[in-house]
Structure formats: C-alpha cells, structure tokens
C-alpha positions as CSV (number, residue, x, y, z in Angstrom):
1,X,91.5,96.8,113.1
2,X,92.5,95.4,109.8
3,X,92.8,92.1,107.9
4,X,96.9,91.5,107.1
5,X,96.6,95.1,105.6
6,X,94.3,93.3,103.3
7,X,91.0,95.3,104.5
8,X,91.0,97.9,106.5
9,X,87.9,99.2,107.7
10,X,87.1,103.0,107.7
11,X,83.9,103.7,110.2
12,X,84.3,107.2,109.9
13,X,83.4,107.5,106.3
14,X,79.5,106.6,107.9
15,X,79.5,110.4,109.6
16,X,79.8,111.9,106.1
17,X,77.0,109.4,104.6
18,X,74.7,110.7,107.0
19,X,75.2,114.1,106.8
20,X,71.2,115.8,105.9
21,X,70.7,116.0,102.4
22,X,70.0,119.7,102.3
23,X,73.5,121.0,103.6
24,X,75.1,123.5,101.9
25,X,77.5,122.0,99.4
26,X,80.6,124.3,101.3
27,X,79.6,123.4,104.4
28,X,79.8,119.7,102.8
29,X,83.2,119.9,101.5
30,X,84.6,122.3,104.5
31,X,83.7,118.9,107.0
32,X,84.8,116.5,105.0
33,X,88.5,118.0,104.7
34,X,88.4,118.5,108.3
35,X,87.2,115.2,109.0
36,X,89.5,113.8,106.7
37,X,93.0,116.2,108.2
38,X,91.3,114.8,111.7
39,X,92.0,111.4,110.5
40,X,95.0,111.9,108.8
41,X,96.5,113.3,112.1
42,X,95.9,110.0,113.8
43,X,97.2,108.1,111.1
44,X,100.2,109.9,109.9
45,X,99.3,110.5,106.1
46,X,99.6,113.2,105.2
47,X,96.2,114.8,103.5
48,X,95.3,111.2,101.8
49,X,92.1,111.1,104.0
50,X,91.5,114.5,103.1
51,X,91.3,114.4,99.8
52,X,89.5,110.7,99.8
53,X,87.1,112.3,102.3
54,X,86.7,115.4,99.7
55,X,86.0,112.9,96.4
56,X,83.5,111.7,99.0
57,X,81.6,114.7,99.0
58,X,82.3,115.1,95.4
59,X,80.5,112.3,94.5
60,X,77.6,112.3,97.2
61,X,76.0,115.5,95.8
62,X,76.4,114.7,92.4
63,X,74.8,110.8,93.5
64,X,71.9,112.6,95.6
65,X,71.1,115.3,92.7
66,X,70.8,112.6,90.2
67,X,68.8,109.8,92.1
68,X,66.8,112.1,94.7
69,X,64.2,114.7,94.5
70,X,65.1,117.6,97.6
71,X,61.7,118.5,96.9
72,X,59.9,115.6,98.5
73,X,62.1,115.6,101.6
74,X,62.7,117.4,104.3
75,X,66.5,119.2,104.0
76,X,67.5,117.8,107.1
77,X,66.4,114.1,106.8
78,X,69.6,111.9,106.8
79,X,70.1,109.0,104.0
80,X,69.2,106.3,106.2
81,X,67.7,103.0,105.6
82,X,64.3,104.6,107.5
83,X,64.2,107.8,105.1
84,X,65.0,105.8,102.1
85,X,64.3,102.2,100.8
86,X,67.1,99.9,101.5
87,X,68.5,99.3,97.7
88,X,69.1,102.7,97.2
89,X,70.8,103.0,100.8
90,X,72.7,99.8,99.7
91,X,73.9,101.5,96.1
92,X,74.5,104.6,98.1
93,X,76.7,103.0,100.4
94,X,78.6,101.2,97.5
95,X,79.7,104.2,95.8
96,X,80.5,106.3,97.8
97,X,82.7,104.0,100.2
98,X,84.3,102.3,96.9
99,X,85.0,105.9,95.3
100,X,86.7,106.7,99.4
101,X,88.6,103.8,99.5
102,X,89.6,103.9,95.5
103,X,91.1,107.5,96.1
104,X,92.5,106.6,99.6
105,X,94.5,103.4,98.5
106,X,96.0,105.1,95.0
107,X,97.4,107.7,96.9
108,X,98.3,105.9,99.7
109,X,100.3,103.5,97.0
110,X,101.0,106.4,94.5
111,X,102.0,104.0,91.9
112,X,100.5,102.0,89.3
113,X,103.2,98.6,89.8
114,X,100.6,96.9,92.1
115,X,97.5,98.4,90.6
116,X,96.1,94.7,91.2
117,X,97.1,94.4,94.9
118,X,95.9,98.1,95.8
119,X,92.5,97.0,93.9
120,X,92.4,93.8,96.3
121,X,92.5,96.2,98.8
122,X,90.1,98.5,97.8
123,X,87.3,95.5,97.5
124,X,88.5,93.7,100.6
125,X,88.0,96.9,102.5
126,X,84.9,98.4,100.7
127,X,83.3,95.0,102.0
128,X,84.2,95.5,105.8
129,X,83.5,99.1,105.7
130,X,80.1,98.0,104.0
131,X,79.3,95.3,106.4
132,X,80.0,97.5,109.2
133,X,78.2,100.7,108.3
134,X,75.2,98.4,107.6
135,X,76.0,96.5,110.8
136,X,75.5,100.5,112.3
137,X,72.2,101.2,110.3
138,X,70.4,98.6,110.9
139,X,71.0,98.4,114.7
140,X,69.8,102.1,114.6
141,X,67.0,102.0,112.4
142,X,63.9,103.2,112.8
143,X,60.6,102.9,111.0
144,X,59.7,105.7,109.3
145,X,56.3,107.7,109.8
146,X,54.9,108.4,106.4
C-alpha cells in the first residue's frame, strides 16, 4: 500500500516500538536485524531494512535511557500510550520512525542527486506510518491501573 511511491507505510516498525523496555540490548539488536532481513526478503532489498531496523534500535535505547527512569517501571511494560502519557508516546513514535525511514530511503536511493525527493519521502511516509501506528494504539489501548 503506498501513495505514487510518495509514502509508503511501514507497519512493522510498530513490533520494534513495543518491544518491553527492559530487554537486553542484544536481544534488541539480534530482532531487529532479523526482523529487518524478514522484511527485506519480501521486498527484495537487500539488507536496507536491516540496517534501518538496527538504527532503530540504536536510537530507541539511547531515547528510553535519556527520557525514562527503568527504575520506576516494571522491565517488561511496553511503551504504550497506557504505560506512558501520550506526548511522550507521540515524540517517541516521531523519532524513531523518522530516524527508520531516514536510514531506509538513503540507502534505498544511495545518492545525494534527489536528496529533496528522498526527504519528501521520508516525511510523506513518517506521516502514514505515524497515523497508522497511532491508528493501532489507540484502538488497543487500555487504561492503566496506577
């Protein structure tokens, strides 16, 4: 499902978002390389999922170390909208699938020529991926018992 190759929506990157915020950073990066290579079969690329899916993960635990506090959560509670507030599941969102998509579509284009096209897509598709993982989390949401 696309947008004239415009925006391109990537669902998957929501697994990785809510992986539990105590996993061990190997485990981490060992399932988002396979997750990416699983996409990556499916789409003939060639390891550019991979290694969007690893800068993923890259930037999630360096995100959660600097805004969270593990001590006052459980290690397996999820970064959801019922765990956390809904800004900071909002910003979460926003860097991580822009950082995904930023890494995906430069080495999907591998050049600099159309740097302002590839950003186009970038944006186009951060915003459908966006609107669709937030579509996702708020039809599961829950309220939290604190």
């Amino acid at each position: 499902m696309g947008y004239y190759n415009l925006a391109t929506p990537f669902p998957y990157v929501l697994f990785l978002l809510m992986l539990p915020l105590g996993i061990p950073k190997w485990l981490l990066f060992l399932i988002s390389f396979f997750t990416g290579l699983t996409v990556d079969v499916f789409y003939d690329t060639l390891g550019v999922n991979a290694a969007a899916c690893v800068a993923l993960a890259a930037i999630r635990t360096t995100f959660i170390s600097i805004t969270i506090q593990l001590e006052n959560h459980e290690t397996f509670a999820t970064p959801s909208i019922s765990e956390m507030s809904f800004r900071w599941f909002f910003i979460y969102n926003l860097v991580l699938v822009f950082v995904h998509h930023f890494v995906l579509f430069l080495l999907e284009a591998f050049t600099f020529n159309n740097l302002h096209y590839t950003l186009i897509r970038v944006i186009l598709s951060c915003i459908f991926t966006i609107l669709l993982i937030l579509l996702f989390s708020l039809l599961f949401y829950r309220k939290s018992r604190r």
